[in-house]
N, C-alpha and C positions, 0 to 999 in steps of 0.2 A: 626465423630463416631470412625475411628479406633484409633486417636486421644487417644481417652477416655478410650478405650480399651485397647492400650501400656497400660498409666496410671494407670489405674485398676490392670492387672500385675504385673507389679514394687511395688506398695503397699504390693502385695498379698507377692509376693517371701522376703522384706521387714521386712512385721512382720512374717512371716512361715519358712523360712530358719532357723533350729535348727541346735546348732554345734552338731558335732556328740557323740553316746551318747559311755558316760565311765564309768570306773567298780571305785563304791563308793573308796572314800580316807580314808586311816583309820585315825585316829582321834580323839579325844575327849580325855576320860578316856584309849585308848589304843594306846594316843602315846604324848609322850613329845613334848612340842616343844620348840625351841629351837634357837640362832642365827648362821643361816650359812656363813662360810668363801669359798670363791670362791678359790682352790685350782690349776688354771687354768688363762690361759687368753682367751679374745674371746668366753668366755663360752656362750649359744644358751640359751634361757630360752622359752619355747613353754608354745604355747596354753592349748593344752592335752598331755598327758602322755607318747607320743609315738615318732620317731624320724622323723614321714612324718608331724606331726603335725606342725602349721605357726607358727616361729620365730617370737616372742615379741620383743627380743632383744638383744643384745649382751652386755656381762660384763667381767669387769678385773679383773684380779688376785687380790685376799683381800678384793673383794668387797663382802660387808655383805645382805643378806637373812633373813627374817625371814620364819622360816621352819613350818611349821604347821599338817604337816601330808607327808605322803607316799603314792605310787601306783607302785608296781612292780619293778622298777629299777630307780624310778624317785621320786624326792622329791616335796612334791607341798610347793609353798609359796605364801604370800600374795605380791600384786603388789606394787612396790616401790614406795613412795610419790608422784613422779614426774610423775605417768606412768598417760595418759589421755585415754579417753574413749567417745564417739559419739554416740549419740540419731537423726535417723530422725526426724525434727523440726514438721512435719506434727502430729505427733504421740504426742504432747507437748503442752498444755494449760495452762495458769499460773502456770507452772514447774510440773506438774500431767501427769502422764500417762494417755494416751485415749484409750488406746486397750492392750489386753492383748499379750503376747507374744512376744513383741516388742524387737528386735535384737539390742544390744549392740555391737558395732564394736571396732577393735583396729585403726582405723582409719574414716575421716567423705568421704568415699565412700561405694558403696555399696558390692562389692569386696574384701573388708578386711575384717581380721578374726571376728567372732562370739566370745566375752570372755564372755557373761553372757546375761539373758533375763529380760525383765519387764513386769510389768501386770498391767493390770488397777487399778489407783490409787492410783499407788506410788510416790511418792515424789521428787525429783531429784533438786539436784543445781547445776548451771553451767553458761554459757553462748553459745551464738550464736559465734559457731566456726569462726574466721576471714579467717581461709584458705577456708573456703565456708558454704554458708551462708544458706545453705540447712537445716544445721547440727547444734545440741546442745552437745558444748563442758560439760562433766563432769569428775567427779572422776570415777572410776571403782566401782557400788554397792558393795556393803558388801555379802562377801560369796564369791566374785570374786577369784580363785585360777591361777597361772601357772606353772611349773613345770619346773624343770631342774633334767640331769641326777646327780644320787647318788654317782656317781668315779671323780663328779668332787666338789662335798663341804664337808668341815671339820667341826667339831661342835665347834666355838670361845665362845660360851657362854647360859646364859642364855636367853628366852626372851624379856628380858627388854635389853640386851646390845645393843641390834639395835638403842633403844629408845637414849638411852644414847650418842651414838653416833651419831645421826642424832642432835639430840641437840648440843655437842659439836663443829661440823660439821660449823653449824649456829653459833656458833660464833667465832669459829677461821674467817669466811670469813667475818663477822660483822666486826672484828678486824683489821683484812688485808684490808678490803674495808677503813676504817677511817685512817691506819695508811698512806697509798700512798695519801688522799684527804691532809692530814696533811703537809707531805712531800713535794707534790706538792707544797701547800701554802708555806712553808718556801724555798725552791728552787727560787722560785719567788721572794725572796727579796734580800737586797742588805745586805753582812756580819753582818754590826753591826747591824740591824734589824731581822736578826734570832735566833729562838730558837728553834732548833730541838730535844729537849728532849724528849717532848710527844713523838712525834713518832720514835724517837730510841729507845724509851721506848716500846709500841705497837711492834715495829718489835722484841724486844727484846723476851716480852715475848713469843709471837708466837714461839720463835725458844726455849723457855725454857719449854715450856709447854705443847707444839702442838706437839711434834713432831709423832705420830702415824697420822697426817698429811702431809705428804711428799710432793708432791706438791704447801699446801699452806706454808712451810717451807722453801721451795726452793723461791720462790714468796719472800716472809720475807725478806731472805739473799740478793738476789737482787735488792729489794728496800733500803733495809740498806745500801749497798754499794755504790747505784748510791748517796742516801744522803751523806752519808761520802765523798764520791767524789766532790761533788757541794761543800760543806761546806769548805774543805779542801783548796781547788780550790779560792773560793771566798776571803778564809780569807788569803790564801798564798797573790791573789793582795792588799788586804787592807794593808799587811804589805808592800809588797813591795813599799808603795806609802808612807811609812815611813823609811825607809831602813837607814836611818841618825841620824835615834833619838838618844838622850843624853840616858844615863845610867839612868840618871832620868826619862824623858819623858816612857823611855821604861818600869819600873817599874810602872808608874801609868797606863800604856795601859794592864800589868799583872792583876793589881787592878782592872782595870772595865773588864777583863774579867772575875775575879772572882764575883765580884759582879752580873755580867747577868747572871752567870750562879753557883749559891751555888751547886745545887745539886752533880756538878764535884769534889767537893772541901768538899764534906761533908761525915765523917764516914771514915777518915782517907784514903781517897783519894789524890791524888798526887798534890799537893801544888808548884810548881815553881817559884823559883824566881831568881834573876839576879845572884846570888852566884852559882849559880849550873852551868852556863854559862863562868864564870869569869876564871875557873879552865880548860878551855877547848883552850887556847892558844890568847886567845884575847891580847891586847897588850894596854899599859896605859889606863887601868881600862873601857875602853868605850867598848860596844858592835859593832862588825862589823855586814854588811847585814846576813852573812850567820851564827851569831849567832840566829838574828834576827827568820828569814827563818826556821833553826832547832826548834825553842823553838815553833812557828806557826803549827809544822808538831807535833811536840808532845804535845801541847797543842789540838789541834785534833785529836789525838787520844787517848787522855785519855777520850772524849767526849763517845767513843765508847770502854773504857778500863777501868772502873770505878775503881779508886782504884789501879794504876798500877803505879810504878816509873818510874822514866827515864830511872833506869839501866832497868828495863822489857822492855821499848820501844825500847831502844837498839841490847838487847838480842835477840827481835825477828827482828829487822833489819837485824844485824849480818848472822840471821838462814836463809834467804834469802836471802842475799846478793852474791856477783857473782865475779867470779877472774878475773883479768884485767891485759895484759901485753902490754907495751910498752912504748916510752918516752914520758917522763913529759916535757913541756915545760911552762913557762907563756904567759897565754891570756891577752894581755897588751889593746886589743881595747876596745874604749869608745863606750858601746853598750848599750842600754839601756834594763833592763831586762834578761842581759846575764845570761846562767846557769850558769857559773862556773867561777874560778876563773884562771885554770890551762887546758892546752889541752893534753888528752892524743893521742899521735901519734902510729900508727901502725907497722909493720915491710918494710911496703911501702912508711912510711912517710906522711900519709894521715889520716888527722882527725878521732879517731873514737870515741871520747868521750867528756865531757865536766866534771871538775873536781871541788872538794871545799871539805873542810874537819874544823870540831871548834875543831879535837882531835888529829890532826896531823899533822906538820906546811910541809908543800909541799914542800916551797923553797927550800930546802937545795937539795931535788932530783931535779930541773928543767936542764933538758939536758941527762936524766940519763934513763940507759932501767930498766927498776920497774918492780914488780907483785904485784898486788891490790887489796885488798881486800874490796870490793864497793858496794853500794844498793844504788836502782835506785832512781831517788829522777826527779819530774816535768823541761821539759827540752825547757817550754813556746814555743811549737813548732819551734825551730833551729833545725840546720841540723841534728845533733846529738844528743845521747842522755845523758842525766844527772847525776854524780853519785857522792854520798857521800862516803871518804874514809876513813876504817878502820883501816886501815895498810899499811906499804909499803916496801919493802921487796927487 
């Protein structure tokens, strides 16, 4: 018997528990509305209109509102797409309300705030809440308001801009979700089996066109990179397992990369061929590994430079690159995979570099104290690390 009595109770407080009552919102015909920018970080978005009133939630600085009316010192807006809402399941018959009055919470306990009521007969979709089973998961009815203070949104636009950018939103991350599954796939295979354009292309545009997306921008950049990297990586080994080839062989492996890959090579994009290499110190007409190697590293990144010369790949080499002092000596050991072809030694006589240059013949400095002018270049984990030289001084 008491049993049933608890029971009886909890119903009653259940559907009877009204949030507390507030003074009408204006609205309609006496007030725009309009999209709001969160002016703040951490911003509180309440229940009612007041500041003892329960926290909905918390939001970041930019993040957009739609504003629909006012109360006092407080803006009310409609609940964000995302925000969820809980119906006691007792109260729920083939998704109909059974009773009138029936408490809508921001959570499926009975404890959480009160954001809106039901009455017999209304209509409701959702599902059976997984976090407890008590409870039917929904949207927030229609009419549902909460409220943030007014010193902390600016007005970004009209109504619809919400709209617009919830759409946009959805597919920047459409985008970003397909371009890393793409990615992925081609990371997973072996050099002459990729083609990462789709999704250089996808990361690309995200960063050309997303950008009032900063975060998924950022995500972009570092997917592009890790690809660039893997690619880079993979095709540097596929050369080096040629590092020998004739002037000829090496010209037809230019050929089939142009052919795998037109779209690098099309619209007057950077076209390389063995002559652009011939002029950089090689010696009876054959290309050496570390012409090889250079033409690998810029031929990857025109992949990612559409349309850029050698002298551009360079240039921005250069802009990066790093000054280096001490002697040159020759790396004369038969190593296999060695960075460099030249060791720079330090003021203690102890390794700190690994050397190679197709624009500056070395030998004539080996024994000699230099200042270098160098960018880093893959140093196949040796001790040290790798560097292509621009100058030597």
């Amino acid at each position: 018997m008491l049993f049933r009595v608890i029971c009886f109770l909890c119903l009653v407080i259940l559907t009877y528990a009204a949030p507390q009552t507030a003074a009408p919102v204006q609205k309609g015909e006496n007030f725009k509305r309009f999209t709001g920018k969160l002016l703040a970080g951490k911003v509180r978005i309440r229940a009612k209109a007041d500041l003892d009133s329960p926290i909905i939630r918390q939001m970041n600085k930019n993040d957009l509102l739609l504003v629909v009316g006012e109360e006092g010192d407080f803006y009310a807006v409609e609940p964000l797409k995302d925000t969820k809402a809980y119906v006691f399941r007792s109260y729920v018959l083939d998704s109909v309300i059974e009773a009138n009055r029936v408490n809508v919470r921001l959570e499926p306990h009975v404890d959480a705030p009160i954001i809106a009521q039901l009455q017999a007969g209304d209509k409701i979709e959702g599902a059976i809440c997984a976090m407890n089973h008590k409870w039917f998961e929904i949207a927030p009815p229609k009419g549902t308001l909460f409220y943030v203070a007014k010193e902390f949104v600016g007005e970004a636009g009209g109504p619809e801009l919400l709209a617009v950018t919830e759409k946009r939103k959805a597919q920047v991350e459409e985008l970003l979700s397909s371009a890393y599954l793409n990615a992925e796939a081609e990371c997973k295979k072996g050099y002459e089996e990729m083609a990462p354009q789709q999704a250089i292309e996808q990361f690309q545009t995200i960063l050309r066109n997303f950008a009032d997306f900063p975060e998924a921008t950022a995500q972009a950049k570092e997917g592009l990179a890790l690809l660039k990297e893997t690619y880079l990586n993979k095709k540097i080994s596929f050369l080096e397992s040629r590092a020998e080839l004739s002037s000829t062989a090496k010209q037809e492996l230019i050929t089939k990369h142009k052919e795998e890959n037109p779209e690098l090579f099309a619209n007057g994009a950077a076209k390389p061929d063995s002559s652009l290499w011939s002029k950089r110190g090689q010696k009876k007409g054959s290309l050496s590994f570390w012409d090889i190697l250079e033409e690998s590293l810029y031929l990857s990144w025109t992949a990612f430079h559409s349309g850029k010369t050698l002298d551009d790949y360079y240039s921005e080499q250069k802009a990066n690159a790093s000054v280096l002092t001490g002697i040159i000596e020759r790396y004369t050991s038969d190593v296999k995979n060695k960075p460099g072809d030249f060791i720079l030694r330090g003021t203690e006589e102890v390794p700190i570099a690994y050397l190679y240059s197709t624009q500056v013949d070395l030998e004539p400095f080996a024994g000699k104290t230099v200042t270098l002018l160098a960018a880093p270049r893959p140093n196949h984990h040796f001790a040290f690390p790798a560097y292509y030289v621009f100058s030597v001084e």
